[in-house]
N, CA, C and O atoms as a CHARMM CRD file, in Angstrom:
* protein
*
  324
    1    1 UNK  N    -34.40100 -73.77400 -11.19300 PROA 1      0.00000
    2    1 UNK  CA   -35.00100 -74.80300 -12.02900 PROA 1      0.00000
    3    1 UNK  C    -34.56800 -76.17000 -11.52500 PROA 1      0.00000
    4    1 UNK  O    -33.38700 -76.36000 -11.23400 PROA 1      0.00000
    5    2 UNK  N    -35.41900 -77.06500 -11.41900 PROA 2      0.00000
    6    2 UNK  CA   -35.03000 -78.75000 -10.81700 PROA 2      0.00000
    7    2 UNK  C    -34.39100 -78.91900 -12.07500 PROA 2      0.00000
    8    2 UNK  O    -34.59800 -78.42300 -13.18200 PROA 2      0.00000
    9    3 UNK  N    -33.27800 -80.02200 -11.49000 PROA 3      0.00000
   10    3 UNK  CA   -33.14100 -80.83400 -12.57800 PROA 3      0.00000
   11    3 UNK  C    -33.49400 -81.77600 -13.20000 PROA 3      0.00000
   12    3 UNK  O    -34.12100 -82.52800 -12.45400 PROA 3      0.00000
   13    4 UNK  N    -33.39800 -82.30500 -14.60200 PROA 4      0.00000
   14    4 UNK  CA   -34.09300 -83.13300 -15.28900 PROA 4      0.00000
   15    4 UNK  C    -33.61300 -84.34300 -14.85800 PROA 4      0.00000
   16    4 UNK  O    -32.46200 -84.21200 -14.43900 PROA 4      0.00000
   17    5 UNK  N    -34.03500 -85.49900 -14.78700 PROA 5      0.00000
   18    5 UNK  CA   -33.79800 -86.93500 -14.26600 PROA 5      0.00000
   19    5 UNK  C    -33.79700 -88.00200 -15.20900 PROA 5      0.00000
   20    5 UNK  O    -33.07100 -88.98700 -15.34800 PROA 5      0.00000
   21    6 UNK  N    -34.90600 -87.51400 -15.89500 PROA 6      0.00000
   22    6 UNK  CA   -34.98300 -88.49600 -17.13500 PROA 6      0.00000
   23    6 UNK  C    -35.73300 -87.77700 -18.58500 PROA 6      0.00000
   24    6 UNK  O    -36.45800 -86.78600 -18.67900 PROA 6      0.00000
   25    7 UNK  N    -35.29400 -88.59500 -19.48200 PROA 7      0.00000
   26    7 UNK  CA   -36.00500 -88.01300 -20.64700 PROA 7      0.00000
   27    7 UNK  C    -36.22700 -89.31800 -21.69800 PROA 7      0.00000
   28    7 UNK  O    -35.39600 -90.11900 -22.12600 PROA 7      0.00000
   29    8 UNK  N    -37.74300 -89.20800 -21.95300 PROA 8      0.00000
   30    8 UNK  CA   -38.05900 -90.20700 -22.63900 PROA 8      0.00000
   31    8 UNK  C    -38.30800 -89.67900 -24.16900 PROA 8      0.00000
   32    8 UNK  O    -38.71100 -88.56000 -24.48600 PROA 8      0.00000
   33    9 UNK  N    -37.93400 -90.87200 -25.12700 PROA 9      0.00000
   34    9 UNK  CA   -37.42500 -90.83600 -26.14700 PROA 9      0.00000
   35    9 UNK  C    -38.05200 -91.84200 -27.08400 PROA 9      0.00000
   36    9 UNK  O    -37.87400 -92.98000 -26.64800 PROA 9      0.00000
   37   10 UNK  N    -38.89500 -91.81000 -28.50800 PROA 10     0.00000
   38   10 UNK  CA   -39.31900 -93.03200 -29.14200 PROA 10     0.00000
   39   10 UNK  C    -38.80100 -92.58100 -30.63800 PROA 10     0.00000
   40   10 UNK  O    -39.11400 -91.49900 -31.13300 PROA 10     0.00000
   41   11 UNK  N    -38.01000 -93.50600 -31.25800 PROA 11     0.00000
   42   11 UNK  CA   -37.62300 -93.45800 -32.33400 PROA 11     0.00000
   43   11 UNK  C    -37.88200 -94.63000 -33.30500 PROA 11     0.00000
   44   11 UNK  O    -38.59000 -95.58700 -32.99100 PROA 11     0.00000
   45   12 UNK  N    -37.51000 -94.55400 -34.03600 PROA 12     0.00000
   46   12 UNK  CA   -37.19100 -95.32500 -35.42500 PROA 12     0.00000
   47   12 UNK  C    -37.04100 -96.85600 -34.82100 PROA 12     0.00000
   48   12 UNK  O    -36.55800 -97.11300 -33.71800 PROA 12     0.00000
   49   13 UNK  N    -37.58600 -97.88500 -35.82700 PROA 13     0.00000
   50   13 UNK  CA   -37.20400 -99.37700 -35.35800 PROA 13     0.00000
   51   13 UNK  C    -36.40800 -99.18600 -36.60300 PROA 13     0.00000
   52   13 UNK  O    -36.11100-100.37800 -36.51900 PROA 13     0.00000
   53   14 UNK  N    -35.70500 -98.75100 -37.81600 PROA 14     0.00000
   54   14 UNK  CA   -34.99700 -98.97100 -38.61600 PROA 14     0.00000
   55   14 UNK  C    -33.78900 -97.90100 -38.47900 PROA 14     0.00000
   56   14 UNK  O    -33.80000 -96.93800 -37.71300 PROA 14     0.00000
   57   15 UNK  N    -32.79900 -98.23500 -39.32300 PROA 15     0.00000
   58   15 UNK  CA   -31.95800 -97.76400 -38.79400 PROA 15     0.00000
   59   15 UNK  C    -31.62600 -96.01400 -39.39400 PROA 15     0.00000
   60   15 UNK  O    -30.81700 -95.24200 -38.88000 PROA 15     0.00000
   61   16 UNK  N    -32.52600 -95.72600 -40.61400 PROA 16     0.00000
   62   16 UNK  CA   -33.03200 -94.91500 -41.64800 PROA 16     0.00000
   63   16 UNK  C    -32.10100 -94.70900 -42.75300 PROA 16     0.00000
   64   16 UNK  O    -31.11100 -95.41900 -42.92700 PROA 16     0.00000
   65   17 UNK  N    -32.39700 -93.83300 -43.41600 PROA 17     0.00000
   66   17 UNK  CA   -31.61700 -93.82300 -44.16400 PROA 17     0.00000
   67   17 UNK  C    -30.20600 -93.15700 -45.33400 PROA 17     0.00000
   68   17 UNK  O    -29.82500 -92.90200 -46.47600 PROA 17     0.00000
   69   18 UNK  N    -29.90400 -93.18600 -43.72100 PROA 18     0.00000
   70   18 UNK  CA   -28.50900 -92.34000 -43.57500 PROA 18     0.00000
   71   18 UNK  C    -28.03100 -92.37400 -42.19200 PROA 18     0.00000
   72   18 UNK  O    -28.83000 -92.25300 -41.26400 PROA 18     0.00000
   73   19 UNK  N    -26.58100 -92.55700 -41.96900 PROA 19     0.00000
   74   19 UNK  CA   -25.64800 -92.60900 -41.09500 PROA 19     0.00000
   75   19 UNK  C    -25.89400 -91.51200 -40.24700 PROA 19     0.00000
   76   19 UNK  O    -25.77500 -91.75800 -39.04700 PROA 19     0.00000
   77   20 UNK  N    -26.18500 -90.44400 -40.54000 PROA 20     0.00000
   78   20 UNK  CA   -26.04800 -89.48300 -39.52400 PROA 20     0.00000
   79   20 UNK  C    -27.32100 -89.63200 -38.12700 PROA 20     0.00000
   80   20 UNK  O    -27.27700 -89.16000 -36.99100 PROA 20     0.00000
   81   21 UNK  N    -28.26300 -90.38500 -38.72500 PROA 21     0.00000
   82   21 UNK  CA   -29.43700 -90.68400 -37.80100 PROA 21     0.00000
   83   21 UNK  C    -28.60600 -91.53100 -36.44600 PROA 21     0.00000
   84   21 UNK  O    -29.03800 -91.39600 -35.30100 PROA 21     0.00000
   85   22 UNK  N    -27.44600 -92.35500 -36.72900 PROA 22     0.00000
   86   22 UNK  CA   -27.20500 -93.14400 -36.12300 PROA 22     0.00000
   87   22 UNK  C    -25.76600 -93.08300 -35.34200 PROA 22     0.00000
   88   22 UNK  O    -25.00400 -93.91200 -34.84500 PROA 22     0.00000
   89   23 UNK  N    -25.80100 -91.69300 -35.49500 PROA 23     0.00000
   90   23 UNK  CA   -24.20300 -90.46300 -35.21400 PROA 23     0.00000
   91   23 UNK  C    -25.07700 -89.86200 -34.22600 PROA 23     0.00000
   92   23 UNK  O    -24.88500 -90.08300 -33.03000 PROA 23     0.00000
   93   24 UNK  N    -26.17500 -88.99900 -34.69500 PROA 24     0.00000
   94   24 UNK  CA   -26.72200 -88.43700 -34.00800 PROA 24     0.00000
   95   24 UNK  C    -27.27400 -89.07200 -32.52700 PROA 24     0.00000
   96   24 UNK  O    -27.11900 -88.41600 -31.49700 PROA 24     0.00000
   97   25 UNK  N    -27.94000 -90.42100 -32.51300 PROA 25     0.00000
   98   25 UNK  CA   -28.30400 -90.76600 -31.44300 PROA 25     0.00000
   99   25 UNK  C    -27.12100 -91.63800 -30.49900 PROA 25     0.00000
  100   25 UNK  O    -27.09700 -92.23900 -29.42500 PROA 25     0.00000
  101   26 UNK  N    -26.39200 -91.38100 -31.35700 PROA 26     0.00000
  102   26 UNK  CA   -25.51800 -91.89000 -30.39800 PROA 26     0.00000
  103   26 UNK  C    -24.59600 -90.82600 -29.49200 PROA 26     0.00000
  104   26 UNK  O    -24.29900 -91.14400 -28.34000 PROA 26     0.00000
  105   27 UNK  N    -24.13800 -89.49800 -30.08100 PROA 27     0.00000
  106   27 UNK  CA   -24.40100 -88.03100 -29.53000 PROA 27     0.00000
  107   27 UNK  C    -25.43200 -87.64200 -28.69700 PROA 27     0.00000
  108   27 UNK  O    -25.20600 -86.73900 -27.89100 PROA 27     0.00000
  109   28 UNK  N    -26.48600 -88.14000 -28.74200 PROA 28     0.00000
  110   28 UNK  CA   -28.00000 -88.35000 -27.59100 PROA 28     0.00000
  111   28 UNK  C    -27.12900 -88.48500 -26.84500 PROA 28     0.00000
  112   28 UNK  O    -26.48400 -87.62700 -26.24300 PROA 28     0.00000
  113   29 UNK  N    -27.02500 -89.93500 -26.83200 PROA 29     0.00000
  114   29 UNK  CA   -26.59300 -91.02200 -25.42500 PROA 29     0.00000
  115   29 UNK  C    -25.33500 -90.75700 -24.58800 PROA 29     0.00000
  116   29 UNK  O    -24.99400 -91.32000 -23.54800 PROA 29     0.00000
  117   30 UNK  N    -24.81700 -89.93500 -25.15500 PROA 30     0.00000
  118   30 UNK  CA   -23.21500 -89.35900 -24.50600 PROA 30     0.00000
  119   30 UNK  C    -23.84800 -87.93700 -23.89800 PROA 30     0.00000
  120   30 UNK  O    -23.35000 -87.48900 -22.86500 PROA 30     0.00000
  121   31 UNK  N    -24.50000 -87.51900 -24.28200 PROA 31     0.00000
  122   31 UNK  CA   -25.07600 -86.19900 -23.24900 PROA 31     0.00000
  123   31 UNK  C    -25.72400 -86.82800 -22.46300 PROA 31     0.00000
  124   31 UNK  O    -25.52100 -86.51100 -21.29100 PROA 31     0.00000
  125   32 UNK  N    -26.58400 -87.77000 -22.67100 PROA 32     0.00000
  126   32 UNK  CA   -27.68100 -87.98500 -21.60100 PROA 32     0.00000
  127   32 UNK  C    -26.41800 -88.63200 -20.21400 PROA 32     0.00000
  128   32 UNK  O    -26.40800 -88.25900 -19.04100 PROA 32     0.00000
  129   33 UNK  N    -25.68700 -89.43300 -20.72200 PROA 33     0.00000
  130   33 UNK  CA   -25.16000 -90.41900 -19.51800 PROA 33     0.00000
  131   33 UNK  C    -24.15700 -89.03100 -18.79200 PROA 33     0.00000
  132   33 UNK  O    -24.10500 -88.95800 -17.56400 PROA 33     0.00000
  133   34 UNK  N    -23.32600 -87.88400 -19.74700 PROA 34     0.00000
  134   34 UNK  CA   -22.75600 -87.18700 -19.08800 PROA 34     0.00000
  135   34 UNK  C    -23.51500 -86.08000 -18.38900 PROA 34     0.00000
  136   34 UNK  O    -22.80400 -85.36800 -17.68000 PROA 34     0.00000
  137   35 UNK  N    -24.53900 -85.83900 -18.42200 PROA 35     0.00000
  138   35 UNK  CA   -25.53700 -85.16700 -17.47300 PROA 35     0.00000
  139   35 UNK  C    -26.24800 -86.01000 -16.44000 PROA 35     0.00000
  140   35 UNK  O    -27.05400 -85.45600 -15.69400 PROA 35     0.00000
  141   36 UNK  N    -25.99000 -87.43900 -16.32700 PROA 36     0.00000
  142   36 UNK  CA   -26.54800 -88.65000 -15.52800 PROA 36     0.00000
  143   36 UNK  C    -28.17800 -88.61300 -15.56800 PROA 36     0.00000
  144   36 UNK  O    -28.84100 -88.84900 -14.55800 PROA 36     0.00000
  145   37 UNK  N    -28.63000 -88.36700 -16.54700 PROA 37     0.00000
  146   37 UNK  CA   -30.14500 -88.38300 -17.38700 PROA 37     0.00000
  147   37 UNK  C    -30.55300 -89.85400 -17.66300 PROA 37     0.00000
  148   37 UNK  O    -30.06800 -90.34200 -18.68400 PROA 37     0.00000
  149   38 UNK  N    -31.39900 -90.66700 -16.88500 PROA 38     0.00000
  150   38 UNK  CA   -32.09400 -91.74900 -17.58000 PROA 38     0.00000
  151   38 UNK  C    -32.79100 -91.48500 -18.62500 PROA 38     0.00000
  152   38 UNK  O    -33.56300 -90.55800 -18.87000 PROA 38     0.00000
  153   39 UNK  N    -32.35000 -92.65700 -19.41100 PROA 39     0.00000
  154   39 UNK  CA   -33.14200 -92.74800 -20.78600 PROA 39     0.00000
  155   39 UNK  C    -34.09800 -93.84500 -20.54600 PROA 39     0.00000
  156   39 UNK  O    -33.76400 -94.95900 -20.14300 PROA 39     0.00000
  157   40 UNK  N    -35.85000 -93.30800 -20.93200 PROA 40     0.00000
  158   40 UNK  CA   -36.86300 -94.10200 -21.04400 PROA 40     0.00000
  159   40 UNK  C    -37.30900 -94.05200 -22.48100 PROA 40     0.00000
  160   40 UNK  O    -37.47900 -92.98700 -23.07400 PROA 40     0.00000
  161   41 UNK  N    -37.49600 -95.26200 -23.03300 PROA 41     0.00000
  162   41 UNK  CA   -37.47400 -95.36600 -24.93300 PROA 41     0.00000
  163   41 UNK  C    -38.65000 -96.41300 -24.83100 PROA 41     0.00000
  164   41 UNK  O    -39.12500 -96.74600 -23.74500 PROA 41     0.00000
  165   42 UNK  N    -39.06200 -96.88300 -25.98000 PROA 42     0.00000
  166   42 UNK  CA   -39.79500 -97.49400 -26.28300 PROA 42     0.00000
  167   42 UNK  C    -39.27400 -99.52300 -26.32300 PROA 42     0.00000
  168   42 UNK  O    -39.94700-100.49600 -26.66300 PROA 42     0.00000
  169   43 UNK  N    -38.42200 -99.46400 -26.01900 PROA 43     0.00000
  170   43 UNK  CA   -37.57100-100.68300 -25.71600 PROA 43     0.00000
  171   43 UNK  C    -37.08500-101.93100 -26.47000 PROA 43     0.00000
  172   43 UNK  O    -36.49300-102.99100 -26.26800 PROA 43     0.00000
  173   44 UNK  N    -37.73300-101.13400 -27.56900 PROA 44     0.00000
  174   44 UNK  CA   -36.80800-101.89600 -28.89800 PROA 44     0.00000
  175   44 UNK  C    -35.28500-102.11300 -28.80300 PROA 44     0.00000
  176   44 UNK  O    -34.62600-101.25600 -28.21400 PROA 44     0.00000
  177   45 UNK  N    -34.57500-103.35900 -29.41800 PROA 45     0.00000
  178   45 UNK  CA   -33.17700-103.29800 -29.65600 PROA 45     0.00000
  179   45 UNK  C    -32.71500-103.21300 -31.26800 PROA 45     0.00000
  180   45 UNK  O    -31.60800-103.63200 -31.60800 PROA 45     0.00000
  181   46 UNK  N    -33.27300-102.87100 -31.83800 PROA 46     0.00000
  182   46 UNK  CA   -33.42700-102.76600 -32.97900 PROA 46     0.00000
  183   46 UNK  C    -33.40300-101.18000 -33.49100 PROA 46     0.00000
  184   46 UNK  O    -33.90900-100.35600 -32.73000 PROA 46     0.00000
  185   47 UNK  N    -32.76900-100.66700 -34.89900 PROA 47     0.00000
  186   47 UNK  CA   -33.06700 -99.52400 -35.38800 PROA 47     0.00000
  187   47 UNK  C    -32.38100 -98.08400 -34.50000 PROA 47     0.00000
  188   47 UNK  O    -31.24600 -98.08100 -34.02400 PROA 47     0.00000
  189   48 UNK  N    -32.88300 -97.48300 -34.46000 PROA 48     0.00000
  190   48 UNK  CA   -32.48700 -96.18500 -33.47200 PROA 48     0.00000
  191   48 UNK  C    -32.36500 -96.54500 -32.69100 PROA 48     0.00000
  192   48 UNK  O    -31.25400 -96.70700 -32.18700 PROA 48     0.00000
  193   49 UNK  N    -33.86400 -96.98800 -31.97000 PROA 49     0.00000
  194   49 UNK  CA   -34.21300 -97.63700 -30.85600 PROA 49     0.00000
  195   49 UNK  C    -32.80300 -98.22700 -30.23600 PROA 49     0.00000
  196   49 UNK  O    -32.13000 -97.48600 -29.51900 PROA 49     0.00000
  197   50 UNK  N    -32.54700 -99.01200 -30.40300 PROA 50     0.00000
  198   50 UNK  CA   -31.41200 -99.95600 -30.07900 PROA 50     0.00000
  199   50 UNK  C    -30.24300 -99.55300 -29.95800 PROA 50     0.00000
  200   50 UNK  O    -29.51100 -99.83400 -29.00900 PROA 50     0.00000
  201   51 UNK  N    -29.79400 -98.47500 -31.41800 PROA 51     0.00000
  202   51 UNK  CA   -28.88900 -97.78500 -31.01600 PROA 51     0.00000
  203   51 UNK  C    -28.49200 -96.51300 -29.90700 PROA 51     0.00000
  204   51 UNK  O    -27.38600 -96.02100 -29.68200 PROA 51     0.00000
  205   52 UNK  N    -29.57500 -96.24500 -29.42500 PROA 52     0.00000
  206   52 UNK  CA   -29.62300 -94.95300 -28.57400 PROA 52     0.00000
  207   52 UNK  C    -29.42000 -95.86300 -27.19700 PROA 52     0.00000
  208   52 UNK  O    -28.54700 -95.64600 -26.35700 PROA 52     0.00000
  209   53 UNK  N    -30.26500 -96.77100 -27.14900 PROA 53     0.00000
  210   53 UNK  CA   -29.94800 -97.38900 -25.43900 PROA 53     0.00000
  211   53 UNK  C    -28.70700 -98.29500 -25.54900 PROA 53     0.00000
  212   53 UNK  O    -27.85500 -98.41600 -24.66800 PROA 53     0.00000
  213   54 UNK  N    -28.71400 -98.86800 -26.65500 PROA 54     0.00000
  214   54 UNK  CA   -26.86700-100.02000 -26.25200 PROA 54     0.00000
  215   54 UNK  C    -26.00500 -98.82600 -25.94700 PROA 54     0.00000
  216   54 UNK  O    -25.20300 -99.00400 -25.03100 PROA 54     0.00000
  217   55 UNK  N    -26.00600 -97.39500 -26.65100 PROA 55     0.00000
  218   55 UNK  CA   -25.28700 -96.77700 -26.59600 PROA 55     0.00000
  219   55 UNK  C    -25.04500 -95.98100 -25.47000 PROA 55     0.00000
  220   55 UNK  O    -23.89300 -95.64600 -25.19400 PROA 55     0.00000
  221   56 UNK  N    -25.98600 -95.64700 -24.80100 PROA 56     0.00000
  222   56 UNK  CA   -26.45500 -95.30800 -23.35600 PROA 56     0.00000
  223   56 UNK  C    -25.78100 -96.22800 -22.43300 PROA 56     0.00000
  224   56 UNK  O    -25.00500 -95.78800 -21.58500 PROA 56     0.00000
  225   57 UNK  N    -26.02100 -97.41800 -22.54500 PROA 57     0.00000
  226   57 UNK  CA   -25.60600 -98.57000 -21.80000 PROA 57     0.00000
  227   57 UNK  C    -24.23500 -98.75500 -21.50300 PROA 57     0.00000
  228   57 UNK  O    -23.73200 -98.74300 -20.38000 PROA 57     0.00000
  229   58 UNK  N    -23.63500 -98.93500 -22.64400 PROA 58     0.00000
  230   58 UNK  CA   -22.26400 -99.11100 -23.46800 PROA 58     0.00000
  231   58 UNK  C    -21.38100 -97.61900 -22.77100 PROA 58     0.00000
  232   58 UNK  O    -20.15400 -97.51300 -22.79700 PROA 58     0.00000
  233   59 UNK  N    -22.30000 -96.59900 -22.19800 PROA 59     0.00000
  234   59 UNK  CA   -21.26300 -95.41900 -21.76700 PROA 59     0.00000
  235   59 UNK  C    -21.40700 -95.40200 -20.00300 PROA 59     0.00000
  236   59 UNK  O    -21.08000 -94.54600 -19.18100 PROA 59     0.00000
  237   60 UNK  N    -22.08500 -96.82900 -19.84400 PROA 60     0.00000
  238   60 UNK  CA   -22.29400 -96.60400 -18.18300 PROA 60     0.00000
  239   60 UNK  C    -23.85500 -95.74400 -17.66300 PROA 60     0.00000
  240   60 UNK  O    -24.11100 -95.30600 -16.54100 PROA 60     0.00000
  241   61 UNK  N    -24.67600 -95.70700 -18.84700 PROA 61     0.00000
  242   61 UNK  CA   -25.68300 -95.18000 -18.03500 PROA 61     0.00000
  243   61 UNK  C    -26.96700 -95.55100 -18.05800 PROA 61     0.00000
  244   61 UNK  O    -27.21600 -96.51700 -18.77800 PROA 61     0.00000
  245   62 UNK  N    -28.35000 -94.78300 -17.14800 PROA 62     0.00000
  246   62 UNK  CA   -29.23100 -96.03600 -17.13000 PROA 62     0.00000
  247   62 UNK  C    -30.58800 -96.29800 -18.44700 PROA 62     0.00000
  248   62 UNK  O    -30.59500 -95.34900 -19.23100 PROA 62     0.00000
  249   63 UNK  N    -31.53300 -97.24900 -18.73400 PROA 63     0.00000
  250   63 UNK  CA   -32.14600 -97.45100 -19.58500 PROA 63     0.00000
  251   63 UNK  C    -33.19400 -98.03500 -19.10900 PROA 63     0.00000
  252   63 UNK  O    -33.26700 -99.20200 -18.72500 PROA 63     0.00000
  253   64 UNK  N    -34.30400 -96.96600 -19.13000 PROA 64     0.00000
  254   64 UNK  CA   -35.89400 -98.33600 -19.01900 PROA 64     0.00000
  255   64 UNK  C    -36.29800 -98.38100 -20.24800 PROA 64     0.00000
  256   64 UNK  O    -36.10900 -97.39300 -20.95700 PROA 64     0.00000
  257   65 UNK  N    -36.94500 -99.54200 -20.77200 PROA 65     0.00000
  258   65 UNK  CA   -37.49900 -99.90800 -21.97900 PROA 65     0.00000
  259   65 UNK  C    -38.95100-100.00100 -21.29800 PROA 65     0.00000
  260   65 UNK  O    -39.14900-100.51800 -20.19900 PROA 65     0.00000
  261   66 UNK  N    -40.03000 -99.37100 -22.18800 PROA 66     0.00000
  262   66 UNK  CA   -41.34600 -99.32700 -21.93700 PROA 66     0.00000
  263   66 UNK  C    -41.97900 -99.96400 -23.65500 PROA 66     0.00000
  264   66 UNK  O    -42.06800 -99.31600 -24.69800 PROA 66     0.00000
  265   67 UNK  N    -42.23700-101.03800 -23.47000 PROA 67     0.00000
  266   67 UNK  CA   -42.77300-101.87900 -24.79200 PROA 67     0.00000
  267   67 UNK  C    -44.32200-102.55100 -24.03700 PROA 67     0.00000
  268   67 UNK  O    -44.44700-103.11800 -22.95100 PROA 67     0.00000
  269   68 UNK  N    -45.15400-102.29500 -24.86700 PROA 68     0.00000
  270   68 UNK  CA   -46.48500-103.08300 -25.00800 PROA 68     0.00000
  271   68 UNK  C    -46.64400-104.82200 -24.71600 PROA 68     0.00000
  272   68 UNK  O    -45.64700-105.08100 -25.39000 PROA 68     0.00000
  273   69 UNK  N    -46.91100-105.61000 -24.44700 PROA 69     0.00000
  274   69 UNK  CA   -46.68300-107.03300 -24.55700 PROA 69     0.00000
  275   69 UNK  C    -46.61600-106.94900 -25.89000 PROA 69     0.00000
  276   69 UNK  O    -45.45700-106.64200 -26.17200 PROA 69     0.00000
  277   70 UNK  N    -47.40300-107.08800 -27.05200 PROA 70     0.00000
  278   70 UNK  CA   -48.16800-107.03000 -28.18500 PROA 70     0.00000
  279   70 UNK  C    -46.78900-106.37400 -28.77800 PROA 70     0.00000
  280   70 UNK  O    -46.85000-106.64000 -29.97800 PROA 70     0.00000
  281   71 UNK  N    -45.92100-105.85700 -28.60800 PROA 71     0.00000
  282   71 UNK  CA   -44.18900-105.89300 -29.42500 PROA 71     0.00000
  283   71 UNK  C    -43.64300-106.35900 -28.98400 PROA 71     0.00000
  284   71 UNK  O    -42.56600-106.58700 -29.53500 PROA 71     0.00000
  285   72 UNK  N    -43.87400-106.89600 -27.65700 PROA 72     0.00000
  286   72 UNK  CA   -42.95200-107.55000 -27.61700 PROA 72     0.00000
  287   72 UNK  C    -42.34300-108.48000 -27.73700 PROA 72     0.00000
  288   72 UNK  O    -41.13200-108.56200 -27.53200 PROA 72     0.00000
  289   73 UNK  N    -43.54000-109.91700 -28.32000 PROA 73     0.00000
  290   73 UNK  CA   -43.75500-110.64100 -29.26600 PROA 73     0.00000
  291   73 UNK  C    -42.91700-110.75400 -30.41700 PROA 73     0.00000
  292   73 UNK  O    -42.27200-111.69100 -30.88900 PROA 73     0.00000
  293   74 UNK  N    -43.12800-109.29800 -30.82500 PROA 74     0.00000
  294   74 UNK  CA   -42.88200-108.99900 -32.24400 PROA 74     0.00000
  295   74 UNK  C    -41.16400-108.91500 -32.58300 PROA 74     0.00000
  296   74 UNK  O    -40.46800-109.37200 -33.48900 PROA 74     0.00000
  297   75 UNK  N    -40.80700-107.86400 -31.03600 PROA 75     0.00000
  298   75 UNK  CA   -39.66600-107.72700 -31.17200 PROA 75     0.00000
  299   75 UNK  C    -38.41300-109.03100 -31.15000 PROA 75     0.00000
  300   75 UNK  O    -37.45200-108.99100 -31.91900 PROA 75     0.00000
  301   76 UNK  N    -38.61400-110.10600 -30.18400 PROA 76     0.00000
  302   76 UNK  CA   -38.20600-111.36800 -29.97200 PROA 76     0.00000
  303   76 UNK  C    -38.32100-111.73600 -31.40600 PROA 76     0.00000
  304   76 UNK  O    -37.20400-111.91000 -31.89100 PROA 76     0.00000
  305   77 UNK  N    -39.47400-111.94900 -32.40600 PROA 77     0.00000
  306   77 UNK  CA   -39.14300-112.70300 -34.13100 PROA 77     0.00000
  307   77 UNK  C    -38.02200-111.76100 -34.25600 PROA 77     0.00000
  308   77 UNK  O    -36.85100-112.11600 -34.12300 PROA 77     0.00000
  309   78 UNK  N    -38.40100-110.51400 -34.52300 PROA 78     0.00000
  310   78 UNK  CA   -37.44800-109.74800 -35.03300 PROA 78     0.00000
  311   78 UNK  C    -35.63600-110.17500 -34.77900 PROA 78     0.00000
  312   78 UNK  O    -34.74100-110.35400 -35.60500 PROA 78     0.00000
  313   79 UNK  N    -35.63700-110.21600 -33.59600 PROA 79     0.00000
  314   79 UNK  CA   -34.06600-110.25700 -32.99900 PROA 79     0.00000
  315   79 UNK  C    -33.56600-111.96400 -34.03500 PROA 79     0.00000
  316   79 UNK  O    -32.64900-112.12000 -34.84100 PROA 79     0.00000
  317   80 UNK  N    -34.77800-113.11000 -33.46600 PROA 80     0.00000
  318   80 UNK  CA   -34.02100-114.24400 -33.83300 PROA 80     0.00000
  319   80 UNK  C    -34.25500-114.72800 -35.30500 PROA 80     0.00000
  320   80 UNK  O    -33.97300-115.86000 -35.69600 PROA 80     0.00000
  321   81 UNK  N    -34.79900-113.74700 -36.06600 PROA 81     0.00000
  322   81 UNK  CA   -34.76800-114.41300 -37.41200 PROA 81     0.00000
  323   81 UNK  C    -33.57800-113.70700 -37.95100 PROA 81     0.00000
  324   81 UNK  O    -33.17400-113.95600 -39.08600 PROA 81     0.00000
C-alpha cells in the first residue's frame, strides 16, 4: 500500500460546543505531523479550522489552506473585528 501524503480536512469555523471538539483536533494534528501527513483544510484561522492547523503548525508540520477569494474577504473581518 503507498503511503498517504496528505489528508484534507474541512471543519467547523466555530469552535462548537464542547471542549472535546477542540481536544480532539488537536489529537488530529499530533498524528498527522507524527506520521509527516500534510494537512490541506479549508484555511480558516478561526474555529476548528484554526485550531487543527495552528496546531499542526505549532508541532512542526506542514499546512495548505485552500479558501475561495469570496472567504476570504470574510475571513480577514472576522480576524480584525
Amino acid at each position: 500500500m503507498d503511503k498517504i501524503n496528505s489528508v484534507t480536512v474541512y471543519c467547523g469555523s466555530s469552535v462548537g460546543a464542547s471542549d472535546i471538539y477542540q481536544q480532539q483536533a488537536i489529537a488530529l494534528a499530533s498524528e498527522l505531523v507524527n506520521r509527516k501527513i500534510t494537512l490541506v483544510y479549508g484555511g480558516g484561522r478561526v474555529g476548528i479550522m484554526g485550531v487543527l492547523a495552528n496546531s499542526v503548525l505549532e508541532q512542526g508540520g506542514r499546512v495548505v489552506g485552500v479558501m475561495p477569494n469570496l472567504l476570504v474577504e470574510r475571513e480577514r473581518f472576522l480576524i480584525l473585528v
